[in-house]
N, C-alpha and C positions, 0 to 999 in steps of 0.2 A: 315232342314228336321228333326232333332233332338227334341226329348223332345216332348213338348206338340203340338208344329207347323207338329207336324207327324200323333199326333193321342192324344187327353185327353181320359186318362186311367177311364171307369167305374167305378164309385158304388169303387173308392180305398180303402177307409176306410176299407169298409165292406171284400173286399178283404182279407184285409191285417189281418185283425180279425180273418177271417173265418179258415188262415191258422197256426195260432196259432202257430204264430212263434217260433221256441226254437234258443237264439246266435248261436249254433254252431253245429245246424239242417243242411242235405240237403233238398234244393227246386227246383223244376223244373217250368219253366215258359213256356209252350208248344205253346203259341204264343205271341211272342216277340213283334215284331210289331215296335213303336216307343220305347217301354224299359221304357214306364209309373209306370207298375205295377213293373218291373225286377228291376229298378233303388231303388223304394220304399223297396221294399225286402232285398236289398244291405245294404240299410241305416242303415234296425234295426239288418241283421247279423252282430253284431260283434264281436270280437273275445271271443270266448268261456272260459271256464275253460278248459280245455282240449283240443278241436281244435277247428278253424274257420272255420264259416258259409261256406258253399259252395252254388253257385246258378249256374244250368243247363238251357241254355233257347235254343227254338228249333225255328226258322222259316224258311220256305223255300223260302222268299220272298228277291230277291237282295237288295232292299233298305234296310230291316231290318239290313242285315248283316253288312251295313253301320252305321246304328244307333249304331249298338253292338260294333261297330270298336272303338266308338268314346267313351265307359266306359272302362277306364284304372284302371282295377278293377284284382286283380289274383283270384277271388272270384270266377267271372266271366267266367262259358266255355258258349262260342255258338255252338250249332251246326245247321249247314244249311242243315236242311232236315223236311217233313212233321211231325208231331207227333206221324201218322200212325207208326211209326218205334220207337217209345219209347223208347220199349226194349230193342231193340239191340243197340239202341245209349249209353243206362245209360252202357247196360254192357261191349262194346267199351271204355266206361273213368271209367272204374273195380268201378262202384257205382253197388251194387245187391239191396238194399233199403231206398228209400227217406222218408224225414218226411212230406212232403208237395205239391200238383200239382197242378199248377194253369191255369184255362183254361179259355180265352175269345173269343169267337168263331166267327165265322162271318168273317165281311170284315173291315179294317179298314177306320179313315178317308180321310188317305194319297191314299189309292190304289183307294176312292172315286174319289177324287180331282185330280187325276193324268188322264188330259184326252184320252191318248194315252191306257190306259188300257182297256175301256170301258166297264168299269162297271156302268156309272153314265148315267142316260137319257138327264143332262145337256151338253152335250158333243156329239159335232162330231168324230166317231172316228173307227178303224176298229175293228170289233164284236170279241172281242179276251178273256176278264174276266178269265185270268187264274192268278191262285193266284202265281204259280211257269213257268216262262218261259222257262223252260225246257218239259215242257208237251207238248204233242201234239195234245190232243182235245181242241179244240175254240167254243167260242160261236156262228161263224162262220158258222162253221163244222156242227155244231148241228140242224142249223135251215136251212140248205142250203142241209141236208144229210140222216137226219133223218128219219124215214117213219113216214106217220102221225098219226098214231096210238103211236108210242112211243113219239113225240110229244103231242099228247092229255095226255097220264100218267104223263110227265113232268110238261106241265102247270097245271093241278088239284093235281096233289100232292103236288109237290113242292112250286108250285106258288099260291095253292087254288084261281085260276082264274076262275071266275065264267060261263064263256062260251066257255074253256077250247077244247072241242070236235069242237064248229064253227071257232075258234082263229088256231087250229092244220090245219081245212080242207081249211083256207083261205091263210095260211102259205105257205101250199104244194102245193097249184093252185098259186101264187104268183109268185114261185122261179121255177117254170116252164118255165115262157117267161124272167126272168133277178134275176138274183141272188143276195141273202139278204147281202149285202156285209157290211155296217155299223150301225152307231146305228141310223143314222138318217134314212136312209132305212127302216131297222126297223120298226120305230115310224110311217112312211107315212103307212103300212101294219095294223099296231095297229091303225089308231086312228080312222078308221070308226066303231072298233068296243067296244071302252071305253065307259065307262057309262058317260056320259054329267056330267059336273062337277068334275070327279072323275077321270081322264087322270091320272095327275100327281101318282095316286095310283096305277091304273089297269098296267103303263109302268112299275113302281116298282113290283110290283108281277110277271110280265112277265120276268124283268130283273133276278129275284131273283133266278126262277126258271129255269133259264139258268146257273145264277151261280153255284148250286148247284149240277148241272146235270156236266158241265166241270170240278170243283173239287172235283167231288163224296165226297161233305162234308158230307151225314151222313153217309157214308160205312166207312170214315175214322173216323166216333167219334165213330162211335159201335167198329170201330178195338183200339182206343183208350181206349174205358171207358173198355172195355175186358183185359187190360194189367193192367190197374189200382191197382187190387186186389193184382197182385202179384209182383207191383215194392212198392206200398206203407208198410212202415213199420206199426205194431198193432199199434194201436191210432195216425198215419197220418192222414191226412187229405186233401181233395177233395175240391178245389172251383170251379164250373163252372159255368161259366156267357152267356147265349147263346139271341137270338136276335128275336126266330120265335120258332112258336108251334112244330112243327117238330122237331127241337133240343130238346126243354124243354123237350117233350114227352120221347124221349130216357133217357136224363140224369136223369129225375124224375124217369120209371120204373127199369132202371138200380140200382141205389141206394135203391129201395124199396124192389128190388127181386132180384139182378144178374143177372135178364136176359132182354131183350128188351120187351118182351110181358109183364110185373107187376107182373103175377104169383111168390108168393114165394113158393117155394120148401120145403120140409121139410123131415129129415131122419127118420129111421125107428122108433123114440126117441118121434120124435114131434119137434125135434130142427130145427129151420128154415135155412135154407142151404143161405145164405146170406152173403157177404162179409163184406158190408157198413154199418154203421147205420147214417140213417138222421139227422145232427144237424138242421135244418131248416124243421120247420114242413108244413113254404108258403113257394117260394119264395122272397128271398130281393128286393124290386123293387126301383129305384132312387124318392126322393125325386123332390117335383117341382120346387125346386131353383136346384137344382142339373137337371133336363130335360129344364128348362128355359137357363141357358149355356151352357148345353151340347144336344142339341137333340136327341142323338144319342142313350141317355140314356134310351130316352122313352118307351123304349120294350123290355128294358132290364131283365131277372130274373137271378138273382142267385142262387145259390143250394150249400150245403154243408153237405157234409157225412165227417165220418171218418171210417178208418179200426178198424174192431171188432178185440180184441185182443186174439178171437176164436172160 
């Protein structure tokens, strides 16, 4: 389950670039995962002129913590908790400011592959998609509980599922006479109303948008990219690798203005009230030898800012 058999690490290179490593820098790796990107990171800290690299990585997923188990690294702290909580974990191990954050967001290949999760439409399995098994909302829960009004906002936002409002009201009349209990349940519900041809996509944007809704993923990247400003040291540096428009959307206005709307601010000066400044004017996107081995790669963008030095 280790290494690349967990998950092949994105766009590394560009990663590894982006964060502009110093030997005896700290770095945080906010989702660990298979420890693709954490282990690369390890390689080029080495010991400093004055002190050793340190690397911080955060997942709140039980397998990760396995992964982490198995780098015998003192370089190396794990902490087993969401990102959401940055802060107060850097200053739990007395770090007040890093030189580097690295974030790849989304879901990995492992937690894909793993069918008991069900996150994956290849799979029989029960409607559960939580990234941390300590939570107690399921994907379950959500489609067996939800009114269908908040249903319909889930699948169009999240999921930008194109009949979103007919998909919520066929949902809610469904789990009326027998309840949505797995994925393949599910999918009997879904497939009278997928575009011919296009099943295999329409199940993924429905999946997606389930996801998203049980690991409240963008409440926790906006509580994320918010803390950003003030654990990165001046001229730190940001890389985030995110998977869907929704993400991108936050982490590109975030970096542009500090705040999730793009609006930048400015004081009474003219000076723009702005944390970040964008090293990436697109985002990075994988190469097609790099999406030909990895697919996963294919929608991938990267971004990178660094902290303004004031």
């Amino acid at each position: 389950m280790t290494g690349t058999n967990y998950h092949e690490p994105v766009l590394l290179q560009a990663c590894i670039e982006g964060l502009n490593l110093k030997p005896g820098g700290t770095y945080v790796d906010v989702t660990f995962g298979g420890g693709g990107h954490s282990r690369e990171i390890l390689r080029q800290l080495q010991p400093g002129s004055d002190s050793e690299g340190r690397l911080v990585a955060f997942d709140q997923d039980p397998d990760a913590r396995a992964n982490a188990d198995a780098i015998d690294d003192p370089r190396l702290t794990f902490v087993a908790a969401n990102f959401r909580h940055l802060k107060r974990y850097l200053r739990l191990h007395k770090i007040d400011h890093v030189d580097g954050i690295l974030a790849d967001l989304g879901i990995s290949s492992h937690q894909i592959d793993t069918p008991k999760r069900g996150f994956s439409t290849r799979f029989d399995a029960d409607l559960d998609m939580r990234m941390s098994q300590s939570g107690e909302l399921t994907a379950r829960k959500v489609i067996n509980e939800y009114p269908e009004d908040q249903l319909h906002k889930i699948f169009g936002m999240y999921g930008e599922v194109i009949n979103a409002r007919t998909l919520a009201s066929v949902v809610a009349s469904s789990r009326v006479n027998r309840s949505i209990e797995t994925v393949n349940d599910l999918k009997a519900v879904l497939q009278r109303y997928a575009p011919r041809g296009k099943e295999h996509k329409y199940f993924a944007q429905v999946f997606q948008a389930l996801r998203i809704e049980v690991n409240q993923e963008l409440a926790t990247l906006e509580e994320f990219l918010t803390q950003v400003p003030e654990v990165l040291a001046p001229g730190g540096r940001l890389v985030v690798m995110s998977y869907h428009s929704l993400e991108d959307r936050l982490v590109k206005n975030f970096i542009r203005s500090g705040n999730f709307r793009g609006d930048v601010e400015k004081d009474l000066y003219g000076n723009e009230l702005k944390p970040l400044q964008s090293i990436t004017r697109k985002p990075i996107e994988a190469s097609a030898e790099e999406v030909d081995r990895n697919p996963r790669a294919r929608s991938a963008k990267l971004r990178i800012a660094e902290k303004r030095s004031s």
